[in-house]
DORO-533722 format. One line per 8 residues: number of its first residue (from 1); for each residue x, y, z of N, C-alpha, C. Coordinates in Angstrom, 2 decimals, always signed. Layout:
DORO-533722
NUM	X:Y:Z:X:Y:Z:X:Y:Z ~ ...
//
This chain:
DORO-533722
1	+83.53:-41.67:-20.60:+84.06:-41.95:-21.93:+83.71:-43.35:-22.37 ~ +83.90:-43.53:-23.23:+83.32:-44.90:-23.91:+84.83:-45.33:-25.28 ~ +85.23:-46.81:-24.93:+85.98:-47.11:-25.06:+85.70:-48.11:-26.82 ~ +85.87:-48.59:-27.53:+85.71:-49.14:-28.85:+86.89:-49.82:-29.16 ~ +86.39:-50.98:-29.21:+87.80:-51.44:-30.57:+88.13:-51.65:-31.53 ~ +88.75:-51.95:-32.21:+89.19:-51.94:-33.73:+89.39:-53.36:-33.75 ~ +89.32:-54.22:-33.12:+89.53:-55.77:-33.18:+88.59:-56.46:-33.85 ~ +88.43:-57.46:-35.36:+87.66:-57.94:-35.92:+87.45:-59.04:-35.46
9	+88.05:-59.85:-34.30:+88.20:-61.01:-33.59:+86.62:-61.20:-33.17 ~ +85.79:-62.03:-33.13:+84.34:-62.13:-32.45:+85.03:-62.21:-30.52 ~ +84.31:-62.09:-29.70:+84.27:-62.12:-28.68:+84.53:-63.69:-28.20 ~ +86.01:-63.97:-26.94:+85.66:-65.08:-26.56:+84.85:-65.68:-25.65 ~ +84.56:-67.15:-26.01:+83.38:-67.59:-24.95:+84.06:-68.16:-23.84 ~ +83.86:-68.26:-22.61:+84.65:-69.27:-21.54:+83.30:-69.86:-21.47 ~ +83.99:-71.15:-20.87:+83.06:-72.54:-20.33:+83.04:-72.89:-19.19 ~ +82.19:-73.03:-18.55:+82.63:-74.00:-16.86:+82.22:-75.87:-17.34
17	+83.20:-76.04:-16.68:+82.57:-77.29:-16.63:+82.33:-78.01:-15.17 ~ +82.04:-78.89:-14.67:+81.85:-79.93:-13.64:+83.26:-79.32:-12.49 ~ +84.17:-79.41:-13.46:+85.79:-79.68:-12.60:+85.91:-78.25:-12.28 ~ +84.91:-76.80:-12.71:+85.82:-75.87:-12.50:+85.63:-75.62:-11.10 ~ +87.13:-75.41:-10.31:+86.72:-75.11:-9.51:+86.58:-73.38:-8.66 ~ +86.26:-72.82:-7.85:+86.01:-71.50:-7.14:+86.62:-71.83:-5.65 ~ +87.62:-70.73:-5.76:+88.27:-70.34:-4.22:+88.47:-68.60:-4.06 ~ +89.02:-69.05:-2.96:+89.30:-67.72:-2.38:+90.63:-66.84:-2.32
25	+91.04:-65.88:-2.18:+91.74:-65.19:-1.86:+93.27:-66.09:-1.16 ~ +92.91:-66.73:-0.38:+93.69:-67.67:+0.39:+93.79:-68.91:+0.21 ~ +92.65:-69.57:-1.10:+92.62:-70.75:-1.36:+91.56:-71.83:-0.52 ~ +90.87:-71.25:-0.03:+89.97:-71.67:+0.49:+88.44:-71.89:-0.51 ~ +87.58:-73.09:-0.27:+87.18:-73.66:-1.53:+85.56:-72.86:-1.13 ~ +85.40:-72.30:-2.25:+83.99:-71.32:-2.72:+82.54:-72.14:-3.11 ~ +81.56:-71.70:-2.96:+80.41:-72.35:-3.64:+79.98:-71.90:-4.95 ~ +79.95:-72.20:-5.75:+79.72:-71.17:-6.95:+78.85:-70.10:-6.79
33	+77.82:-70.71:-6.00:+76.31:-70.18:-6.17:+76.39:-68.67:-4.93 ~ +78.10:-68.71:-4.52:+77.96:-67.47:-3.69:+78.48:-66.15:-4.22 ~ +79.28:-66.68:-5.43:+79.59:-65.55:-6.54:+78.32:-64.43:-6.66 ~ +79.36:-63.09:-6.62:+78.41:-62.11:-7.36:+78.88:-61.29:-8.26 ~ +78.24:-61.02:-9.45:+78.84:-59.82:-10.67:+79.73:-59.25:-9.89 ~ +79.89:-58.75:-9.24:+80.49:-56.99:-8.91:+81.76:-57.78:-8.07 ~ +81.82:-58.57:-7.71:+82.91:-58.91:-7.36:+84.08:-59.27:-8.25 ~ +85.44:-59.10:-7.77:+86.81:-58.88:-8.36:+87.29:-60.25:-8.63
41	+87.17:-61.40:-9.83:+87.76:-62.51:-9.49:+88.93:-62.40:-10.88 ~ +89.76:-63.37:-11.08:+90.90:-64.26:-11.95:+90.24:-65.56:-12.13 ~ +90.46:-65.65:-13.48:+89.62:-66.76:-13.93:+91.16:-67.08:-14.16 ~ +91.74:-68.53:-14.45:+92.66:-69.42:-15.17:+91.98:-70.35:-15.90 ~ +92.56:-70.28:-16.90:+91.69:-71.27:-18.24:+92.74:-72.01:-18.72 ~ +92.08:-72.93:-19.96:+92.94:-74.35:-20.36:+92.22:-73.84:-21.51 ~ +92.89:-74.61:-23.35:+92.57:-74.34:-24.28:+91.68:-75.46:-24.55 ~ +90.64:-76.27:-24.52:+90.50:-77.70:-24.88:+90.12:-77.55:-26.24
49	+90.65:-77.69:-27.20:+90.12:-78.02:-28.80:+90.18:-76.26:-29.44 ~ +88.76:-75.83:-29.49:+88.53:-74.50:-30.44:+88.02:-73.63:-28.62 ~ +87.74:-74.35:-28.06:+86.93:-73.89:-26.35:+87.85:-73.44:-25.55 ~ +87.69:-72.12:-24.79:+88.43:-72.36:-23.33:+87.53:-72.46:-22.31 ~ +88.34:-73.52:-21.55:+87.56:-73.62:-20.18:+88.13:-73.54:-19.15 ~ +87.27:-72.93:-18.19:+87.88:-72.08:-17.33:+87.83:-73.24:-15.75 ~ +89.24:-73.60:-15.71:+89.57:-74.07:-14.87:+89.60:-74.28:-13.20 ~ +89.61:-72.75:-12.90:+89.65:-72.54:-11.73:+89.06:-70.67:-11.79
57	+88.37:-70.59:-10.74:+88.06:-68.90:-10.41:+88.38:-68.34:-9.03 ~ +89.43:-67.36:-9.02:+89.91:-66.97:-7.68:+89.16:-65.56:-7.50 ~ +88.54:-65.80:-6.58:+87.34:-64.41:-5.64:+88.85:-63.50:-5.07 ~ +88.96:-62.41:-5.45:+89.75:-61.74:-4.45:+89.36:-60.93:-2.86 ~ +88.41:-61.83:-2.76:+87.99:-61.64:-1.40:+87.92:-63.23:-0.29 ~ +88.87:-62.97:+0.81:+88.82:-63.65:+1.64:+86.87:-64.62:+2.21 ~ +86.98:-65.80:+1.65:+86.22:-66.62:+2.31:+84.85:-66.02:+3.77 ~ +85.67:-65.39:+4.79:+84.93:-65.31:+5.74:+84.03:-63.79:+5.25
65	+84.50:-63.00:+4.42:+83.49:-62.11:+3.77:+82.91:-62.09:+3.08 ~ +83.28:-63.34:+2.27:+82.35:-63.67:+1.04:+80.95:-63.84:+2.14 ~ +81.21:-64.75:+3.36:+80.25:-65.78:+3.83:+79.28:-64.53:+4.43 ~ +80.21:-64.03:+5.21:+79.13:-62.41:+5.92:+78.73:-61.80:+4.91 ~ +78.88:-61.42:+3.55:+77.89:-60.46:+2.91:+76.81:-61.72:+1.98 ~ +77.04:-62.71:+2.52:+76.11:-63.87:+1.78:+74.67:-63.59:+2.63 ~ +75.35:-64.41:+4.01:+74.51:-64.53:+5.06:+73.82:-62.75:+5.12 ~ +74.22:-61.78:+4.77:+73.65:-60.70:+4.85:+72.37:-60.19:+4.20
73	+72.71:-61.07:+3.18:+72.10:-60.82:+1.96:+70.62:-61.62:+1.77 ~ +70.77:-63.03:+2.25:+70.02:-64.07:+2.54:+69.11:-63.54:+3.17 ~ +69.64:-63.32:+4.36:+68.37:-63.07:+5.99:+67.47:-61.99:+5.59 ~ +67.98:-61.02:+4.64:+67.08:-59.92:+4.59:+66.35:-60.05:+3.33 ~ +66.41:-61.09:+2.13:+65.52:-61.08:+1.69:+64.39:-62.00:+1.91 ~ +63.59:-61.54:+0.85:+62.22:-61.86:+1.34:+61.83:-63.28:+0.26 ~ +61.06:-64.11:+0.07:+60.80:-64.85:-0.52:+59.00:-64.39:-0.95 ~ +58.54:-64.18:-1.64:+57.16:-64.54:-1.96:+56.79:-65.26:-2.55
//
């Protein structure tokens, strides 16, 4: 099914900035660069001016699995 809205609102934008930070499940501190789409996170945001920026991003996955499906992911690809 395919879902539509009736909302004339434009779409909001979030921002990262420098300070945002990425953890884990438990609070344990993330690399950004280990984020992936398909994963389940909570963003918390701040309003600054007309912008929100997104403060902090919680992975709902524990740290030590983020790291094993990283390292999984790494070793087997290939570089050309």
């Amino acid at each position: 099914g395919e879902f539509k809205t009736t909302s004339r609102t434009p779409p909001v934008k979030y921002y990262y900035t420098p300070k945002t930070t990425v953890g884990d499940s438990i609070c344990a501190v993330v690399d950004m660069s280990l984020l992936r789409p398909e994963w389940p996170v909570r963003y918390t945001y701040v309003k600054e001016g007309d912008r929100m920026v997104v403060s902090k991003i919680t992975v709902e996955k524990p740290l030590a699995e983020i790291k094993k499906v990283t390292e999984t992911t790494t070793t087997t690809t290939t570089h050309k």
